[in-house]
Jmol script that loads the backbone (N, CA, C; Angstrom):
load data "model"
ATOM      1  N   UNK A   1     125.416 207.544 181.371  1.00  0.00           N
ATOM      2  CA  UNK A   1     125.239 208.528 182.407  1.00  0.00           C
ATOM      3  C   UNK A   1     124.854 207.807 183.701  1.00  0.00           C
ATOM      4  N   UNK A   2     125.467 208.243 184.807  1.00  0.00           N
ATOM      5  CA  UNK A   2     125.226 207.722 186.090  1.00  0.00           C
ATOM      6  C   UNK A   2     124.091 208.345 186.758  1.00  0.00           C
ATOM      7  N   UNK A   3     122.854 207.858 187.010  1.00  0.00           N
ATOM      8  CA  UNK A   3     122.217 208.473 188.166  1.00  0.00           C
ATOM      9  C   UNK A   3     121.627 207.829 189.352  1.00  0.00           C
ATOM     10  N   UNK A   4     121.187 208.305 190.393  1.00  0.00           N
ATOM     11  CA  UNK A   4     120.217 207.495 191.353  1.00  0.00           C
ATOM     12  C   UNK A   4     118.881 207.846 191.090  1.00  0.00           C
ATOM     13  N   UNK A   5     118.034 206.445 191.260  1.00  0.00           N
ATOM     14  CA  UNK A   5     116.268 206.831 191.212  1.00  0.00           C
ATOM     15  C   UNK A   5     115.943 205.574 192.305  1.00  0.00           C
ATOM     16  N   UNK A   6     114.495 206.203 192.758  1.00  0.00           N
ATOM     17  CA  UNK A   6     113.848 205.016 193.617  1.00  0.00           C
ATOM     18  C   UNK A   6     113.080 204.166 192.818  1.00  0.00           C
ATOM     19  N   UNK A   7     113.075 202.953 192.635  1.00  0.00           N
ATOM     20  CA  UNK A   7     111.855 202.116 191.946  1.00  0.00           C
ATOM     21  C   UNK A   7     111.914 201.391 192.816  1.00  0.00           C
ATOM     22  N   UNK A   8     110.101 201.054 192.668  1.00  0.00           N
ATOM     23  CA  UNK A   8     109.612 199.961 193.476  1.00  0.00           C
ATOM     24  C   UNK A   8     110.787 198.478 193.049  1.00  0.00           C
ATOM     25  N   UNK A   9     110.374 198.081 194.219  1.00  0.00           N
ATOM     26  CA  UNK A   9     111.099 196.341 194.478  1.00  0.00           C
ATOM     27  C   UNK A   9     110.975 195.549 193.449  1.00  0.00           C
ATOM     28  N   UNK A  10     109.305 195.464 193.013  1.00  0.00           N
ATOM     29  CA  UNK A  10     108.934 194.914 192.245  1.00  0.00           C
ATOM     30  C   UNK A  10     109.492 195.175 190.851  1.00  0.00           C
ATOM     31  N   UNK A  11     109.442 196.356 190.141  1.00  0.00           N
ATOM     32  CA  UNK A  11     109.883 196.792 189.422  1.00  0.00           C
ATOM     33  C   UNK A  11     111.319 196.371 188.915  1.00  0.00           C
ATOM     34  N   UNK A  12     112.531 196.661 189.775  1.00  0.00           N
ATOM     35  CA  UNK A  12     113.579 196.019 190.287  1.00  0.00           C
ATOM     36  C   UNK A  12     113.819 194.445 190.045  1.00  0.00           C
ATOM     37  N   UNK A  13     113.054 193.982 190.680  1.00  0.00           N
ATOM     38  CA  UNK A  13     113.300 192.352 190.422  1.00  0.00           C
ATOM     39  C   UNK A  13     112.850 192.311 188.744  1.00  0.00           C
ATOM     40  N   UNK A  14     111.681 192.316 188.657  1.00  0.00           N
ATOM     41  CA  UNK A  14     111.170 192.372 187.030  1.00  0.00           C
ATOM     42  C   UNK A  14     112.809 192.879 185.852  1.00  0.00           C
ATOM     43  N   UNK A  15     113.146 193.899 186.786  1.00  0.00           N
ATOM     44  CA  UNK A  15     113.992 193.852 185.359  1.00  0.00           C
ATOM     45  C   UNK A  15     115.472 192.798 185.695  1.00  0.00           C
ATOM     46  N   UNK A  16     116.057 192.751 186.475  1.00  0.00           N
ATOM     47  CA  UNK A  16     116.862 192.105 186.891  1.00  0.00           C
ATOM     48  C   UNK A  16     116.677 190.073 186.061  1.00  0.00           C
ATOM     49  N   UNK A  17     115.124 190.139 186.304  1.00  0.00           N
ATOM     50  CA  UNK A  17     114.965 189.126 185.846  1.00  0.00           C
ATOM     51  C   UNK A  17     115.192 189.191 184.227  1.00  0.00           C
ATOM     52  N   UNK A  18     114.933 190.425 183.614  1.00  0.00           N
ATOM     53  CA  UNK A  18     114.886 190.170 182.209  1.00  0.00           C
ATOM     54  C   UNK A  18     116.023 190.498 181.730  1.00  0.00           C
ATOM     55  N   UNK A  19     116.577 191.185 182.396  1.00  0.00           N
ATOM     56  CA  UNK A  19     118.822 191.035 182.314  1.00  0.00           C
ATOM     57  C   UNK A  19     118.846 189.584 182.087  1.00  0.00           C
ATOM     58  N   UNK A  20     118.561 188.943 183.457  1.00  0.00           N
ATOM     59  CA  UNK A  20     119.343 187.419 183.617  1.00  0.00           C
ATOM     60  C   UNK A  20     119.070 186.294 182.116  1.00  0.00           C
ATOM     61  N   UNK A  21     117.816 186.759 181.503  1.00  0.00           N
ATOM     62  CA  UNK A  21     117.074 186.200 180.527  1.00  0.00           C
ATOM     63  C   UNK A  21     117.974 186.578 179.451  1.00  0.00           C
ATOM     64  N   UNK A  22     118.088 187.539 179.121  1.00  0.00           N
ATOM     65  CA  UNK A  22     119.053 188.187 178.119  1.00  0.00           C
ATOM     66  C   UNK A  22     119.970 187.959 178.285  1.00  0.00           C
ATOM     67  N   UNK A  23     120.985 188.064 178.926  1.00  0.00           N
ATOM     68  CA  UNK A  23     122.167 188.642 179.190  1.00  0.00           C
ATOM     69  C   UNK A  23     122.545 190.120 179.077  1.00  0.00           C
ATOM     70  N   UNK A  24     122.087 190.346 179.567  1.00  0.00           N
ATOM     71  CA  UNK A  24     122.475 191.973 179.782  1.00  0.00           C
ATOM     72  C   UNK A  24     122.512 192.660 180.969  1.00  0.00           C
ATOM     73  N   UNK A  25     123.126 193.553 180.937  1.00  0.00           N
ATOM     74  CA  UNK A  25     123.423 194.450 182.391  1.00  0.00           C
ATOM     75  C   UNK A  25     121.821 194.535 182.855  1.00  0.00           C
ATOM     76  N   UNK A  26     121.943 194.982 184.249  1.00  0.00           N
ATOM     77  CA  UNK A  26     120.785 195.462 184.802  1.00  0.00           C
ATOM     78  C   UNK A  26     120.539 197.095 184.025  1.00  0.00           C
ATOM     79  N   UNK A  27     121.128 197.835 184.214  1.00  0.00           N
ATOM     80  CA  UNK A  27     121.405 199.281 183.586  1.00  0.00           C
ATOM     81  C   UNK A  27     120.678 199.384 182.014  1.00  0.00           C
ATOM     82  N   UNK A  28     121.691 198.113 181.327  1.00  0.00           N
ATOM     83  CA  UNK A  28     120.804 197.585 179.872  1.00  0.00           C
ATOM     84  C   UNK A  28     119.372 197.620 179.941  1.00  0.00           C
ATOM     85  N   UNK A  29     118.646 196.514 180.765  1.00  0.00           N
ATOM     86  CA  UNK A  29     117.192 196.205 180.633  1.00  0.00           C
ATOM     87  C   UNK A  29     116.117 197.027 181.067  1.00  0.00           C
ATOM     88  N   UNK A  30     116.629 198.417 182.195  1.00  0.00           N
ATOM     89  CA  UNK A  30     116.268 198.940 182.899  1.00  0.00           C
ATOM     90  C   UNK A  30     115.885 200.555 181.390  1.00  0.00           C
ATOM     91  N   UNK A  31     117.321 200.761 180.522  1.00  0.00           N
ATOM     92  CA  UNK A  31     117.011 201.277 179.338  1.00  0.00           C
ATOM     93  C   UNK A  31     116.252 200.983 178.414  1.00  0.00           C
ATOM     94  N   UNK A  32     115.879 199.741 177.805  1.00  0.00           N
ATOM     95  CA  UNK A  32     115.210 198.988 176.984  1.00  0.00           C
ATOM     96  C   UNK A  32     113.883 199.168 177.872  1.00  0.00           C
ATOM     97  N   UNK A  33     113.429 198.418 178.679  1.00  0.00           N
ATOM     98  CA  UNK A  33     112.097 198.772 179.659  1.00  0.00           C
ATOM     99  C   UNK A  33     111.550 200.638 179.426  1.00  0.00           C
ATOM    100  N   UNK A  34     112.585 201.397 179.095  1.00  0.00           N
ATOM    101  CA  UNK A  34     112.152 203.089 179.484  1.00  0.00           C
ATOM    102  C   UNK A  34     111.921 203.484 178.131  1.00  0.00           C
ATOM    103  N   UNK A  35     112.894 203.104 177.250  1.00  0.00           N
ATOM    104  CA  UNK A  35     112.602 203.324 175.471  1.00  0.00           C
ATOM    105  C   UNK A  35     111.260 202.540 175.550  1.00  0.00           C
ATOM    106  N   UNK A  36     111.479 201.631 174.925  1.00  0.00           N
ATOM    107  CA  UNK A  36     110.333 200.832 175.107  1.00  0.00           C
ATOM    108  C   UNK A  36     108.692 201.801 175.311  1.00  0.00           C
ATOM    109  N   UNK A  37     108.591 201.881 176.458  1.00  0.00           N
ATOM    110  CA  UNK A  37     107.950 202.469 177.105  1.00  0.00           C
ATOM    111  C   UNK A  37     107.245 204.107 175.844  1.00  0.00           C
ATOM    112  N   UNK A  38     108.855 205.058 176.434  1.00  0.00           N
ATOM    113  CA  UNK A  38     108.593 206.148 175.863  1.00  0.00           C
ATOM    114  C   UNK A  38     109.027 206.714 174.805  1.00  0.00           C
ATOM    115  N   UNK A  39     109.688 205.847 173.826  1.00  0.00           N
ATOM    116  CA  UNK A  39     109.602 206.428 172.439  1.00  0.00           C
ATOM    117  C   UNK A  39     108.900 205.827 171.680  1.00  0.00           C
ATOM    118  N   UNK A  40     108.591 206.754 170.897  1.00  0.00           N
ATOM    119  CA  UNK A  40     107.589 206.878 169.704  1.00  0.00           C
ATOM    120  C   UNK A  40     107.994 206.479 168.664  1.00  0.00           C
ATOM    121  N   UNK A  41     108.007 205.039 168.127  1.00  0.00           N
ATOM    122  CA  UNK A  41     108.675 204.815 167.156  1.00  0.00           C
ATOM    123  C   UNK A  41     107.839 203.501 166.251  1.00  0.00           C
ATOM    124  N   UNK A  42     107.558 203.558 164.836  1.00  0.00           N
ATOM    125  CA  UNK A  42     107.021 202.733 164.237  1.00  0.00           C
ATOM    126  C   UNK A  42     106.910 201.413 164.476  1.00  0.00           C
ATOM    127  N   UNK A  43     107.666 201.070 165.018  1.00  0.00           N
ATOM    128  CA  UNK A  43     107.771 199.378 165.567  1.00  0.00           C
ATOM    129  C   UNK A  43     106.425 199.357 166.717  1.00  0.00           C
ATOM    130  N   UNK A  44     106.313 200.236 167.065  1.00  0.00           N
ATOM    131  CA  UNK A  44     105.457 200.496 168.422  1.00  0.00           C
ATOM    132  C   UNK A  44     104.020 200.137 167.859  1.00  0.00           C
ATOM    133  N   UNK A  45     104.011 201.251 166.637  1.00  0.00           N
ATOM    134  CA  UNK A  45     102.245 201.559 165.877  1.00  0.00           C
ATOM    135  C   UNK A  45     102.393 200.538 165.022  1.00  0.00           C
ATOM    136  N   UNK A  46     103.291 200.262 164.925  1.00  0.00           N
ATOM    137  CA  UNK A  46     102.685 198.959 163.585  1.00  0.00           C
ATOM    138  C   UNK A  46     102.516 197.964 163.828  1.00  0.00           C
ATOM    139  N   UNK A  47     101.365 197.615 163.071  1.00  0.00           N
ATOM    140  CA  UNK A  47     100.349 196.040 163.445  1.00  0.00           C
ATOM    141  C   UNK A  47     101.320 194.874 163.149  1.00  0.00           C
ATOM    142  N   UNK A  48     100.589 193.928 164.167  1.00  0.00           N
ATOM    143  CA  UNK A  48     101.650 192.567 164.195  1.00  0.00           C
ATOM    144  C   UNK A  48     100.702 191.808 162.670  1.00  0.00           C
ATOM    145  N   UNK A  49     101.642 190.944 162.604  1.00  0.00           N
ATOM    146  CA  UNK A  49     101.063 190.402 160.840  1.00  0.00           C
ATOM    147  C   UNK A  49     100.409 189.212 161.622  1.00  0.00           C
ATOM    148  N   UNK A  50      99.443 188.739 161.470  1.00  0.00           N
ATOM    149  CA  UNK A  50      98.574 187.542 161.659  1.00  0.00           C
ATOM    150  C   UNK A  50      97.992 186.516 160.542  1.00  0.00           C
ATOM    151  N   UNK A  51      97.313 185.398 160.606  1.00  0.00           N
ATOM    152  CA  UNK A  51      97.276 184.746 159.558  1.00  0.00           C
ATOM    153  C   UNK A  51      95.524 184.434 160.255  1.00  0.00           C
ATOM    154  N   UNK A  52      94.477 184.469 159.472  1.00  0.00           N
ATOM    155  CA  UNK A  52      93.466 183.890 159.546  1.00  0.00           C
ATOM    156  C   UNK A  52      93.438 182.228 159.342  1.00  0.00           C
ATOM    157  N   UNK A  53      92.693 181.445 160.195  1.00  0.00           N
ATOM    158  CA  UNK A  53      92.132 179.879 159.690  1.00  0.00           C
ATOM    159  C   UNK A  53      91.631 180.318 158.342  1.00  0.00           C
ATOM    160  N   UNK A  54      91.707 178.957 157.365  1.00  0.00           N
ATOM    161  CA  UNK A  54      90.717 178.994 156.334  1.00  0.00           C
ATOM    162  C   UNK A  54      90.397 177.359 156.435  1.00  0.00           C
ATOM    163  N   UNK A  55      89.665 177.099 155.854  1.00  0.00           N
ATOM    164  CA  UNK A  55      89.033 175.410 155.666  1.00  0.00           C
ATOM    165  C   UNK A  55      89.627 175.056 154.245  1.00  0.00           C
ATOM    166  N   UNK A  56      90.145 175.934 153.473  1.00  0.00           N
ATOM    167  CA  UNK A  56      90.618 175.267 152.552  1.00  0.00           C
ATOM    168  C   UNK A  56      89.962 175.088 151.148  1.00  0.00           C
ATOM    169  N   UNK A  57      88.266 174.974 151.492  1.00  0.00           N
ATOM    170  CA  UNK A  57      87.014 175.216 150.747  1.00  0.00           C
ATOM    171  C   UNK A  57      86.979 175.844 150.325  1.00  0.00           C
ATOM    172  N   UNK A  58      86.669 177.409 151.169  1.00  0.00           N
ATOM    173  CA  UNK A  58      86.333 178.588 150.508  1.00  0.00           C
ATOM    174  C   UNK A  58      85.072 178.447 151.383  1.00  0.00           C
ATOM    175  N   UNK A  59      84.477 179.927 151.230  1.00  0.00           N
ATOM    176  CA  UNK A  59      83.059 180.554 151.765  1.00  0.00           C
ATOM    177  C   UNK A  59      82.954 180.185 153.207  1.00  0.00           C
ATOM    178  N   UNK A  60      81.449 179.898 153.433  1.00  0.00           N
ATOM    179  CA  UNK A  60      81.325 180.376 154.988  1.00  0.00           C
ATOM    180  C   UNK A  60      81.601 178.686 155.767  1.00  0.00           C
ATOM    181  N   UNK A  61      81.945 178.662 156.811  1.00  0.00           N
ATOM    182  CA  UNK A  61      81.428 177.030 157.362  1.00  0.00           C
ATOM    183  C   UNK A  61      79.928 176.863 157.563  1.00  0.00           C
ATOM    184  N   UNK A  62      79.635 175.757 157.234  1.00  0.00           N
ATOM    185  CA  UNK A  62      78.162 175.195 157.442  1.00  0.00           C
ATOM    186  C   UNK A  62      76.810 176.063 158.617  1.00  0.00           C
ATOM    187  N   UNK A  63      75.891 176.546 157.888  1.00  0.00           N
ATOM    188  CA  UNK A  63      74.871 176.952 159.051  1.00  0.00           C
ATOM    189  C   UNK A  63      75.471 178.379 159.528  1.00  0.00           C
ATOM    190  N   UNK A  64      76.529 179.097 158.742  1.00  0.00           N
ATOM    191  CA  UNK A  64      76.584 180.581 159.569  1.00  0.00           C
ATOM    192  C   UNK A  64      75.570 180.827 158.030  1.00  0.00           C
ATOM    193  N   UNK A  65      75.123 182.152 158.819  1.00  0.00           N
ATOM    194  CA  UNK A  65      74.156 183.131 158.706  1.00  0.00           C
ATOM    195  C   UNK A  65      74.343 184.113 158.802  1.00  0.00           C
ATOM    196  N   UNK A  66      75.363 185.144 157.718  1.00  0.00           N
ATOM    197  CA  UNK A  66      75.710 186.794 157.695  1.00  0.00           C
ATOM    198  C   UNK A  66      74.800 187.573 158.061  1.00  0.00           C
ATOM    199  N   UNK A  67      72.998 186.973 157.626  1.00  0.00           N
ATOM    200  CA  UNK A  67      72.222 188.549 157.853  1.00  0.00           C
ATOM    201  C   UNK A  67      72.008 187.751 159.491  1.00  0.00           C
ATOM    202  N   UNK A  68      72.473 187.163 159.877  1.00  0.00           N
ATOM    203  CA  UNK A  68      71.656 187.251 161.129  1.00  0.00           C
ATOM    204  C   UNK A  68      72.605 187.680 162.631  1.00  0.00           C
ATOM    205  N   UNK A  69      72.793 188.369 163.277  1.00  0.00           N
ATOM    206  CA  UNK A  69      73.314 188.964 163.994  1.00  0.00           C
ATOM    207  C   UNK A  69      73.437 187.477 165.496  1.00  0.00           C
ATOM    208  N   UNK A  70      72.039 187.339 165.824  1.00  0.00           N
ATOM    209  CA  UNK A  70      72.151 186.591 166.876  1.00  0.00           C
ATOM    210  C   UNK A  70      72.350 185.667 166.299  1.00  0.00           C
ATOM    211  N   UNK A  71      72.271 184.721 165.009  1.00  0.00           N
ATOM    212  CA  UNK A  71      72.913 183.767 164.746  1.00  0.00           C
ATOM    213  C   UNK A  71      74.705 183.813 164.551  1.00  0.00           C
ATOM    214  N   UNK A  72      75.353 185.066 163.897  1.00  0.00           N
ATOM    215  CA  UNK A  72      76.605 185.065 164.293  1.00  0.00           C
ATOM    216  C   UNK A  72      77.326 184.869 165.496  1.00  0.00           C
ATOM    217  N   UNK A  73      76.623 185.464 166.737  1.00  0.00           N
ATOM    218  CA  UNK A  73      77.131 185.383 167.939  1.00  0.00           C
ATOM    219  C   UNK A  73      77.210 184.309 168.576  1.00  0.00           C
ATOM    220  N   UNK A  74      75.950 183.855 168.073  1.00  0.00           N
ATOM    221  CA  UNK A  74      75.972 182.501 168.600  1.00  0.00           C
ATOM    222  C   UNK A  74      77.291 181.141 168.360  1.00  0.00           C
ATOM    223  N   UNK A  75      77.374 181.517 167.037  1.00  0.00           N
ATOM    224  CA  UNK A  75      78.437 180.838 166.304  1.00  0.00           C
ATOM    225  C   UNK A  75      80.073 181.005 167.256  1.00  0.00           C
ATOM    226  N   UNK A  76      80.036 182.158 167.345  1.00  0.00           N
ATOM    227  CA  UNK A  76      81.390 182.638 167.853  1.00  0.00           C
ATOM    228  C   UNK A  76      81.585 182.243 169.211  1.00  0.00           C
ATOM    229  N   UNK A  77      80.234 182.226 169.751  1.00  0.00           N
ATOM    230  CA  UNK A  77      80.386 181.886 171.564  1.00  0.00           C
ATOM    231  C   UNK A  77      80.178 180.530 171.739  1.00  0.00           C
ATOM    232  N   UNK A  78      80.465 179.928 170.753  1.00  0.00           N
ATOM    233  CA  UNK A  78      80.163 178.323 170.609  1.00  0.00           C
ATOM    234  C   UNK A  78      79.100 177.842 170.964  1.00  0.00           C
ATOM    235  N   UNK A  79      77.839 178.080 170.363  1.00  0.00           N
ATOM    236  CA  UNK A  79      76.559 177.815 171.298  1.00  0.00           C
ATOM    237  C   UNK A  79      75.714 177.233 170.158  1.00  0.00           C
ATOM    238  N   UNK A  80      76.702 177.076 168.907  1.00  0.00           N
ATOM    239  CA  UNK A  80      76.115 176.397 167.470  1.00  0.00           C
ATOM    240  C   UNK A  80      76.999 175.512 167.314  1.00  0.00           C
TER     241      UNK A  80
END
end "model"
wireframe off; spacefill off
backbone 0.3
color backbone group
C-alpha cells in the first residue's frame, strides 16, 4: 500500500541506515521498525536464554556471606 507520512529526519536516516545494513528497501525497514514496535507477538515476551558463570567447583566463591546483606553488596560492587 502506498502512503505519505511525516517522520522526523532522524528517524528517516536511522532507517535508511538499517535498509543499507540489510539489504532491503527503505519501505522494508521502515515495516519491520512498525511491526516490531506494534505487534504483540511471543518473540517480543519471551526471555532471551542466558548462561550464568560457574567456577566449576560448585557453591559460593570464597568469603561471600548469604545471611549478610551488606556483605553481599559489597561483593557485587567490587569492594571485597
Amino acid at each position: 500500500m502506498r502512503t505519505t507520512v511525516n517522520i522526523q529526519d532522524e528517524a528517516l536516516e536511522l532507517c535508511k541506515d538499517k535498509a543499507q545494513q540489510k539489504g532491503i528497501s527503505l519501505g522494508e525497514a521502515i515495516t519491520e521498525a512498525i511491526l516490531a514496535t506494534y505487534r504483540d507477538t511471543p518473540e517480543k515476551t519471551r526471555s532471551r536464554r542466558f548462561t550464568l558463570p560457574v567456577s566449576g567447583k560448585g557453591g559460593l566463591r570464597p568469603g561471600v556471606d548469604l545471611d549478610s546483606n551488606a556483605g553481599l553488596e559489597d561483593v557485587m560492587e567490587g569492594r571485597e
